[in-house]
N, C-alpha and C positions, 0 to 999 in steps of 0.2 A: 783669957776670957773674952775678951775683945773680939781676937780672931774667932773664935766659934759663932761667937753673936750674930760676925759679920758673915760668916759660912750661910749661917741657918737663916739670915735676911734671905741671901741671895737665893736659896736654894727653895724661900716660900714664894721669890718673884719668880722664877724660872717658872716653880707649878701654877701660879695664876697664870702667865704669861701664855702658858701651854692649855688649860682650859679655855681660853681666851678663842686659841689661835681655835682649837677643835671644834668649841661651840659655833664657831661661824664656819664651817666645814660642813656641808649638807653631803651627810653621808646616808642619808636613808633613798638615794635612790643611784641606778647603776653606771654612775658619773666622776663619784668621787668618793676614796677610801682616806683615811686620817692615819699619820704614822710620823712620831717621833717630830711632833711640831709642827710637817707640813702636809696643807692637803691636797693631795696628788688626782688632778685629773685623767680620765683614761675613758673609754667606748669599747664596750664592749656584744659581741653579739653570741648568741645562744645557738647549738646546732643539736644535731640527734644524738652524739656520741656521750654518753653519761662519763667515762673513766679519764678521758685527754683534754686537754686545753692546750692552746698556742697563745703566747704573749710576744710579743713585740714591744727592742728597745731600738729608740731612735738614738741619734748620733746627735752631734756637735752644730748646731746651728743657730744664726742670729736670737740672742735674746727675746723672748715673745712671739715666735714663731708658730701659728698654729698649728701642731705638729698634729693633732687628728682629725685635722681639718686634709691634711695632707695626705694620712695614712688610713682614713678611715675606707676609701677604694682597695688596697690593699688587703684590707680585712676583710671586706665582703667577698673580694676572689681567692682568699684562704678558706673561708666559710664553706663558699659555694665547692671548690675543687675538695679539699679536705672531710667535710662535716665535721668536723672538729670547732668548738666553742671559740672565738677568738678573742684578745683583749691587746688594744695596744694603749701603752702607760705615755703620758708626758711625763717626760722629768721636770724639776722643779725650777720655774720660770718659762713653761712651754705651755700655751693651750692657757689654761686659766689655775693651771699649777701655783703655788704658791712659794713664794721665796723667804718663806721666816725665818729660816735657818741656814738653809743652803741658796747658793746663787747656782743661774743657769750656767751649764757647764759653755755655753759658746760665749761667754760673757769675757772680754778680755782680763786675765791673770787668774782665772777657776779651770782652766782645761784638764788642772791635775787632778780636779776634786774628787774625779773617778773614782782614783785612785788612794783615798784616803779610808781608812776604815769605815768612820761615820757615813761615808756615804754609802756602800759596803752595804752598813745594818740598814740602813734607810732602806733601800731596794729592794734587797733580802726579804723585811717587814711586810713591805708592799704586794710582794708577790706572794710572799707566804700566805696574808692574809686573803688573796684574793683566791689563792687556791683553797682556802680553807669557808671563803662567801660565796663559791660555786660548787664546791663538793667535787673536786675533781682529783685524782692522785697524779696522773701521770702528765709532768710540763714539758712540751716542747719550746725551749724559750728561741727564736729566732731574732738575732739582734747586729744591726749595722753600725758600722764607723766607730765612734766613741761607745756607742752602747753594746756594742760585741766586744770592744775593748773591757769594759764593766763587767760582760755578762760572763766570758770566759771566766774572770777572773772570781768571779762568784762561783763558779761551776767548780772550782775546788776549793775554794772560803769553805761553801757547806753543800757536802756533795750528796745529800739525800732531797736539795730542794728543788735540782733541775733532773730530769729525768733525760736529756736530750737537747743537745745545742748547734745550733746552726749560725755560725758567726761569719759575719760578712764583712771584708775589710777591716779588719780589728786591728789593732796592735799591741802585739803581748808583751812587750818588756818597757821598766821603767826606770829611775835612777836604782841601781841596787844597793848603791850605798849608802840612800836614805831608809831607813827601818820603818820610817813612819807609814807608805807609800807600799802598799799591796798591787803588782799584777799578775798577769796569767801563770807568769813564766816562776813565780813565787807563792803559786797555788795548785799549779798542774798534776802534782804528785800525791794528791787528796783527789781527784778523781776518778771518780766512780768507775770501774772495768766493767760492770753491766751498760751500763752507759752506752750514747754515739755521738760525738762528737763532729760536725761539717764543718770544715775551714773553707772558705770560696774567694776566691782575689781574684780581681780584673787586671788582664795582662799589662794593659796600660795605664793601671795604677798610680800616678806620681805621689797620693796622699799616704797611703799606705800600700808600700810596693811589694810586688812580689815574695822578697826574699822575708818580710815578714812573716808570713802565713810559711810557708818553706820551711823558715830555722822551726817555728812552733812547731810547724806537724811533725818532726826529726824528732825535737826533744820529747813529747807527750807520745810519739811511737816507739821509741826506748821504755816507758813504761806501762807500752801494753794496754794504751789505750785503745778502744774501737773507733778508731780516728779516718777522717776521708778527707783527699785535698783536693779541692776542683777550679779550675782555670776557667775562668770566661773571658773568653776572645773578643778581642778588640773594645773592650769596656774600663771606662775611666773609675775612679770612686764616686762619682756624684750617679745619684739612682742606680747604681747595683743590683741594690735589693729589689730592685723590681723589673729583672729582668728574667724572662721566662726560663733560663735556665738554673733561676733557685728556686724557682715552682716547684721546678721538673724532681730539685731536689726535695724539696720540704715534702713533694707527694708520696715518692720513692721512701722517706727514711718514715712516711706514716701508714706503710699498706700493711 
């Protein structure tokens, strides 16, 4: 009896705790969406294209880091080159994100959080609903470092919510002998064969090298994925993503 009491305390503090966090989440205007306790800031811009969207996840960097502050030049030349609708997400503790629940993944001993289911649904949530507060079916999610590492790994978690992925220095594999701990390489066989898949590594690599994106594209073209692997020459991990030869791709895989 005790235990139950104690259950159902906690389980009335969690849902205040979680009213709490949403009421103070201004989600009535195109800034900031509420999901699973935290509220996620993002920028978004509107183009001609009614059916596609492009989202953008960032990667692993200093705690508090304005990341759309950063990315928001990015967006406009996806915009502009594209027409396609753009939105790039901080994850939580980036931009004015909120850390209720989850800590920033560049935050020292959270690097794995990626990779934990809850964070998983967290993302999943975010992007679901935001494809669903723009009206648009068809995502191209494009996502660097930690967040290509994420994004693949979502891209066969639930394979009807990305429509196309362009992942930039990712890295697909993680302890396998932890169960708890989902990535790519533990989700690749639930994706989608309508699907496209870009893998893109910088030759010069040291953060995420080469043979990363390599062994991926081997294993996910074993099962007949629509997969592409592209080298950019003479490019480190740090700003990848913004070098005109993943334009060239992101235009190419949207004509």
């Amino acid at each position: 009896m005790l235990k139950q009491l104690f259950i159902l305390v906690f389980l009335i503090t969690c849902s205040y705790a979680n009213k709490t966090y949403e009421s103070a989440c201004d989600t009535n205007n195109d800034q900031f969406i509420f999901s699973k306790s935290e509220c996620i800031n993002y920028v978004y811009e509107e183009a001609d294209d009614e059916n596609n969207l492009i989202i953008f996840l960032h990667g692993s960097w200093n705690e508090g880091t304005n990341i759309l502050k950063k990315y928001t030049p990015l967006m406009e030349d996806l915009v502009l080159n594209t027409d396609v609708s753009t939105i790039v997400i901080a994850l939580p503790g980036y931009s004015k994100s909120s850390t209720n629940v989850f800590q920033a993944i560049g935050k020292k001993g959270f690097s794995s959080l990626i990779y934990t289911k809850e964070y998983l649904d967290l993302i999943k949530d975010v992007i679901l609903q935001l494809k669903e507060k723009y009206k648009k079916k068809t995502l191209t999610l494009v996502a660097h470092s930690a967040g290509a590492s994420l994004g693949t790994t979502l891209y066969g978690y639930d394979n009807t919510l990305i429509q196309n992925m362009i992942s930039i220095a990712g890295s697909y594999t993680t302890d396998t002998k932890n169960s708890n701990l989902l990535s790519a390489n533990k989700t690749y066989k639930n994706i989608n064969k309508k699907s496209k898949l870009i893998l893109i590594y910088g030759d010069k690599d040291k953060i995420s090298p080469p043979k990363k994106s390599k062994d991926f594209y081997a294993l996910v073209k074993k099962e007949q994925v629509n997969v592409k692997l592209i080298e950019v020459k003479n490019a480190v991990h740090l700003n990848l993503e913004l070098r005109e030869e993943v334009m060239d791709e992101i235009l190419e895989l949207l004509e």
